[in-house]
N, C-alpha and C positions, 0 to 999 in steps of 0.2 A: 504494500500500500504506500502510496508517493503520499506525504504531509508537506503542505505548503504553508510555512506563514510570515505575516510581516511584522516585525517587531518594533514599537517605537518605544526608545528609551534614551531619555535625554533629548530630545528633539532633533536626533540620529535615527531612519529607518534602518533596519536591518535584515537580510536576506535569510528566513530560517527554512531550509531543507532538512527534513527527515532528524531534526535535533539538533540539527550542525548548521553551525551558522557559517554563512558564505564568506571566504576570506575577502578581501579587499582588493588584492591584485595577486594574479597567476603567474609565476612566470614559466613558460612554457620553453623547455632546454633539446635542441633538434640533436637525435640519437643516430641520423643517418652517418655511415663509416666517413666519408670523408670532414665533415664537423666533428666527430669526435679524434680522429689525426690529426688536427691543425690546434687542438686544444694543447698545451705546452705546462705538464706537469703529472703526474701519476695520479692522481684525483680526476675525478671525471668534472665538467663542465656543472653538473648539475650539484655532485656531492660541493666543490669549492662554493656552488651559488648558497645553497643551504648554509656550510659553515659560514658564509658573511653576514646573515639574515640574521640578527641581534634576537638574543630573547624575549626580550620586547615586543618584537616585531611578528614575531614568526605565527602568530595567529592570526594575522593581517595579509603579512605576503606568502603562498605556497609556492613551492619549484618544484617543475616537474617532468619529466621527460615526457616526448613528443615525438613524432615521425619526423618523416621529413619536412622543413618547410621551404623548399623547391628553391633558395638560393644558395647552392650547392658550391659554387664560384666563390660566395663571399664569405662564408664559415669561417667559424662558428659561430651559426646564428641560436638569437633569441628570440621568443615572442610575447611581449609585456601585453596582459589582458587587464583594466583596472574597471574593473566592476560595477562600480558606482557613479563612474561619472558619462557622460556621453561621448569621451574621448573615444578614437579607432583604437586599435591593436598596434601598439607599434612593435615592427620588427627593424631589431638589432644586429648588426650584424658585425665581425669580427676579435669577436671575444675570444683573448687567444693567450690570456694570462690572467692569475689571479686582480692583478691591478686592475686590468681593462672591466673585470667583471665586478671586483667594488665601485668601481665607477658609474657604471651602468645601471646598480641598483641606488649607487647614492642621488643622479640625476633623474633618471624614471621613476623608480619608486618612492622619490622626496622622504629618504633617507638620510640621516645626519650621517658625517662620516666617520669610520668605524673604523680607526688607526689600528686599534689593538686585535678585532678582529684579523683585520688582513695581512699583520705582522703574525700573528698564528698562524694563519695559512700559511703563508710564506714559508715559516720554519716546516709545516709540514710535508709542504712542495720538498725541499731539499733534504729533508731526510728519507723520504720513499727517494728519492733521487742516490742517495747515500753520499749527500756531500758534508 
C-alpha cells in the first residue's frame, strides 16, 4: 500500500512517502565503466560523495548510484535532483577528484565548506593508494 502525505511543520511543507520523508536533494553518481575510470582515487565517486555529506546534512542530501547518464565524453558525471524547488536537474560533469567533488556539493547543494571533511578523505585516498 503507497501512503502519501504532506506535512506542514514550521511553515516548511514536507514530502512524506510511506514514513520517510523525502530528502531535499539527490545526488545521482553515473556507475557507467568509463565515469567510474576517470574517477582518481580507490573510493568510488559515490562512497567519496557520501563521506563529504556532513552529519548534518545527510538526511537532506542522499547519493546515489545511477546508470548511465549518456555524457560519456565528459565523466565523471553527476546528476543534482533538488526536490523542493522548481529548479531543473543539473548535470555535473567532470568530477575527477575528491576536491572537485566537495566543490560540487559545496556550490549545488549550498553546503558550507567542509575543510575537515575533505582532508579525511584525502588521507583516505592515499592510504588505499599506500602512500
Amino acid at each position: 500500500m503507497f501512503v502519501l502525505q504532506l506535512v506542514l511543520i514550521s511553515q516548511s511543507l514536507f514530502l512524506v512517502v510511506n514514513g520517510l520523508q523525502q530528502p531535499k536533494i539527490t545526488v545521482q553518481v553515473c556507475q557507467n565503466k568509463d565515469c567510474c575510470k576517470r574517477f582518481g582515487g580507490e573510493n568510488t565517486l559515490v562512497q567519496t560523495l557520501q563521506d563529504l555529506v556532513p552529519p548534518s546534512a545527510a538526511s537532506d542530501i542522499v547519493i546515489e548510484s545511477s546508470g548511465c547518464l549518456s555524457q560519456c565524453g565528459k565523466g565523471p558525471n553527476i546528476c543534482i535532483h533538488k526536490h523542493r524547488t522548481q529548479q531543473k536537474d543539473l548535470l555535473m560533469h567532470g568530477i575527477q577528484d575528491a576536491t572537485a567533488a566537495a566543490t560540487e556539493l559545496e556550490l549545488s547543494c549550498d553546503l558550507p565548506p567542509q575543510p575537515t571533511l575533505l582532508a579525511a578523505v584525502k588521507v583516505l585516498e592515499k592510504s588505499a593508494k599506500g602512500e
